[in-house]
N, C-alpha and C positions, 0 to 999 in steps of 0.2 A: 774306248777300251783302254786306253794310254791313262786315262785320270785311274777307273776305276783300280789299274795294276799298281798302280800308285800309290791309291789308298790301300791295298792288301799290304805291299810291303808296309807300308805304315802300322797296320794292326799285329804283322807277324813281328815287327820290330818290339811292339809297347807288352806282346806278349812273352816273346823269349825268357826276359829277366825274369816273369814272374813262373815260369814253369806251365803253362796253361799249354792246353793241347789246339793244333791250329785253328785256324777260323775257317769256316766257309764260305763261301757264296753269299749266303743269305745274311751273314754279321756284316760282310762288308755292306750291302745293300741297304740293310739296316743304319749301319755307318753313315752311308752319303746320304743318306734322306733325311737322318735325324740333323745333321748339320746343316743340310741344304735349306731346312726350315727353319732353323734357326737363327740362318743368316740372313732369311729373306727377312725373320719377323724382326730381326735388329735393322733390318734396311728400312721394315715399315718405320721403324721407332725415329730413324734418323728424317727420315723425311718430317716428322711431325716437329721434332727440335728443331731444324732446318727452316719449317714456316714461323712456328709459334714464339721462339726464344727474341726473337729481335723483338717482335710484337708487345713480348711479356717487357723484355727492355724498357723498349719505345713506354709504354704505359707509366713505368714505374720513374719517369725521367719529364723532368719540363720542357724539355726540346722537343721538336717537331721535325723527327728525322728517318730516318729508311720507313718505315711503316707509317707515319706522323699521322702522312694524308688517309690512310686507307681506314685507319684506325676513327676517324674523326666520319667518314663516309660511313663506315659499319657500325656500329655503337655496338652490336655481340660480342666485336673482340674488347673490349676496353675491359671484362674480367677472363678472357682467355688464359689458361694453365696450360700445363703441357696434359695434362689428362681429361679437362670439362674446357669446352663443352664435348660431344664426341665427333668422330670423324664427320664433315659437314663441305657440302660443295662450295666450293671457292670463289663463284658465278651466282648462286641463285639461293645459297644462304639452305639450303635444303639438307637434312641430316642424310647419310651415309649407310644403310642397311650393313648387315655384317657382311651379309651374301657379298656383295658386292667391295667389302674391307680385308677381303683375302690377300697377303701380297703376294706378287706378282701376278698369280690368277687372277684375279678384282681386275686389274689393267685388260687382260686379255678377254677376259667374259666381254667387259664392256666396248671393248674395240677402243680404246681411246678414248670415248667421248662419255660424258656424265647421262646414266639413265633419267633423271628428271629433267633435265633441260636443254639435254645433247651439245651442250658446250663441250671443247675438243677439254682433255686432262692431259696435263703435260706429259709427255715422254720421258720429261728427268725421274720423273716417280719412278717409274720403272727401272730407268738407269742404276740408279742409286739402289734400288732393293736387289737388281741383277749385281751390283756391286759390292754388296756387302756378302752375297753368297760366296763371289770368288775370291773376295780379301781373305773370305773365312776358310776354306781350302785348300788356299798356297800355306794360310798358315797353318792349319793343320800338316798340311805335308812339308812343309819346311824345318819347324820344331818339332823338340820330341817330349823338351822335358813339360808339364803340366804347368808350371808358372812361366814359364818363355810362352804357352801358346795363350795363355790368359791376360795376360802383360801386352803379349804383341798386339791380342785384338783390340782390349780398351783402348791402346794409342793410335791404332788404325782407324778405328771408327770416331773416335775423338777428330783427328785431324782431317776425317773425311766431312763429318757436320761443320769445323771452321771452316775448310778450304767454299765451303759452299755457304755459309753465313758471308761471309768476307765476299765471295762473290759477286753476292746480292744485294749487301749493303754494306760494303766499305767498314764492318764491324768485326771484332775480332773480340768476343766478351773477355772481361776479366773472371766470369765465375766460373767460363772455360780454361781460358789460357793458366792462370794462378794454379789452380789446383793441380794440374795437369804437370807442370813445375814439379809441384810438392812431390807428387805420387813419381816421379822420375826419380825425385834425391830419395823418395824413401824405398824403391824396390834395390833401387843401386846401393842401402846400406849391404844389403846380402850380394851386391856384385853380380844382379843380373843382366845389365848390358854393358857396366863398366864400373871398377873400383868407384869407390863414394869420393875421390878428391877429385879423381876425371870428371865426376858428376858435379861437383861444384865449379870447379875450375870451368868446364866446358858451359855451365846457365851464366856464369859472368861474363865469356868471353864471348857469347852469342850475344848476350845483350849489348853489352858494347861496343863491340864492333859495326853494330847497326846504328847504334845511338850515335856516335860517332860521325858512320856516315850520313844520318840524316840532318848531322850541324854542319857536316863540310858542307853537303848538296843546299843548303839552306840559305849558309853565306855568300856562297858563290852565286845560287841561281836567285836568290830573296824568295823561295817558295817552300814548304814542307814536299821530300822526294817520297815519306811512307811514313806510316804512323806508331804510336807506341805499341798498340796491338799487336805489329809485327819484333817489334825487340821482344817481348813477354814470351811471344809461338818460340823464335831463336833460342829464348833462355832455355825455353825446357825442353825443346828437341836436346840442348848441348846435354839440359841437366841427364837426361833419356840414356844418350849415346856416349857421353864424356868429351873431353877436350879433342881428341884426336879427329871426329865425325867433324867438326863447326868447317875447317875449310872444306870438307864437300858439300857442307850444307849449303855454305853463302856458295858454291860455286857454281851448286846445280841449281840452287832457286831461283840462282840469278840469269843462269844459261835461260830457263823454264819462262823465267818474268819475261827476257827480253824476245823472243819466240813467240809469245805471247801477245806483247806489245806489238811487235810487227806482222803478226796475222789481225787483229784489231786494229789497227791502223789500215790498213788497206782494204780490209771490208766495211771500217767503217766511212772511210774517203770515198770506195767505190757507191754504198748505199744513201750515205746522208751526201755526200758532198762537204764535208765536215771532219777536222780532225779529233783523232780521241787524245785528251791532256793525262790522263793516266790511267791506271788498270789498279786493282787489287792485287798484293804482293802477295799474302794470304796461302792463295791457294796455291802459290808456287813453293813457297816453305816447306805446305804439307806435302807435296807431292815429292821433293826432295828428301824430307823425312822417312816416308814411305820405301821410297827406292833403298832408303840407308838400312831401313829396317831389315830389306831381304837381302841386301849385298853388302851389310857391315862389315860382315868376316875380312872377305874379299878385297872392299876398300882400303879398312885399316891397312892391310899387308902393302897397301898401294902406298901409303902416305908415309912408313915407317921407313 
């Protein structure tokens, strides 16, 4: 009840200015479902980036690295796209009925486990398509103006496919992170999350300051502490948010990483008997970014 009064205020707000007579019941209802599907079906989209992008990578590259081995065991992936072949089980090589490619339903019909071969399906599928419905909903009900809530989702779901590439395999693409950059300094010429020098000033100062610390950590310990991929994520969250966001970024990614580290360090000492030498910085970036995204306002006033 609390969401749906939510979304009303949200539709009486988008309608005032324009004169329109209230909404009912049924527009809001209308409302939540058409977005709820919306976010599911950009949840399905992320998972397919999520498996296939490293893969497309891995192919296009002489290295034998995150996918190398898998890629070499399947010969079907070695012309995978993000669109061909179609959805297809990840166990038994077997195509994907639509029935069954519904997201979030598709998981719950099937209980978990794949109909042609009853191998379990992960759980993150489902996470991730439940995830992208409720990114999509806070930001609807968050923003108001139509390019703040279009702006916000591309960067959310963007940084929700790294934090989960980088997860997986220690990779952070450049055909993600770069463009991602670009589209931060070019919404911000109009001043949509921060004047255009914030926006520049904030992608050098993020890059830097990592790059930075990855030559101090490098001299002193003789080993790489985190990769270029993570300076490129830093640049364009700065470029995103401006200069003023970079110390909460580096401070809560780095709260996030070391939190991180020390729950993985302990289950993985408790499981393997074996210590873990490092984690993905990645997905602490984005989830730092994330946070900023919804409590910008609020921080800036903190920092100023």
């Amino acid at each position: 009840m609390m969401m749906m009064g939510m979304l009303q205020e949200k539709l009486y707000s988008l309608n005032e200015p324009l004169g329109l007579i209230e909404v009912n019941m049924m527009d809001i209802q209308v409302f939540f479902v058409s977005y709820l599907i919306f976010g599911a079906m950009v949840g399905s989209f992320l998972n397919v980036l999520i498996y296939r992008l490293p893969i497309m990578l891995a192919n296009l590259s002489s290295r034998s690295e995150s996918h190398g081995e898998e890629i070499k065991m399947r010969s079907h992936l070695r012309n995978i796209n993000l669109f061909q072949p179609g959805s297809f089980c990840h166990h038994c090589n077997e195509s994907i009925p639509i029935k069954y490619n519904i997201p979030i339903l598709g998981w719950i019909f099937l209980r978990g486990a794949s109909r042609c071969c009853n191998k379990k399906i992960s759980t993150r599928y489902l996470f991730i398509e439940v995830l992208a419905v409720i990114q999509t909903l806070l930001v609807l009900m968050i923003f108001k103006e139509d390019l703040l809530i279009c702006t916000s989702l591309v960067l959310i779901w963007s940084l929700t496919a790294l934090a989960f590439i980088d997860f997986d395999t220690y990779l952070l693409p450049d055909c993600m992170t770069i463009p991602l950059l670009w589209l931060g300094l070019l919404i911000n010429i109009d001043t949509v999350f921060a004047p255009l020098t914030s926006a520049v000033l904030g992608a050098v100062s993020g890059y830097l300051f990592l790059w930075l610390s990855y030559w101090l950590f490098k001299i002193v310990r003789g080993v790489d502490g985190m990769g270029y991929g993570d300076f490129k994520l830093m640049a364009a969250l700065g470029a995103w948010f401006g200069v003023s966001a970079v110390p909460f970024l580096i401070l809560f990614s780095s709260f996030f990483g070391l939190v991180a580290y020390a729950i993985f360090y302990f289950f993985d000492k408790k499981d393997n008997g074996k210590e873990i030498n490092y984690i993905a910085f990645g997905p602490y970036i984005s989830l730092a970014g994330v946070l900023y995204l919804f409590l910008g306002s609020h921080v800036t006033n903190l920092f100023s």
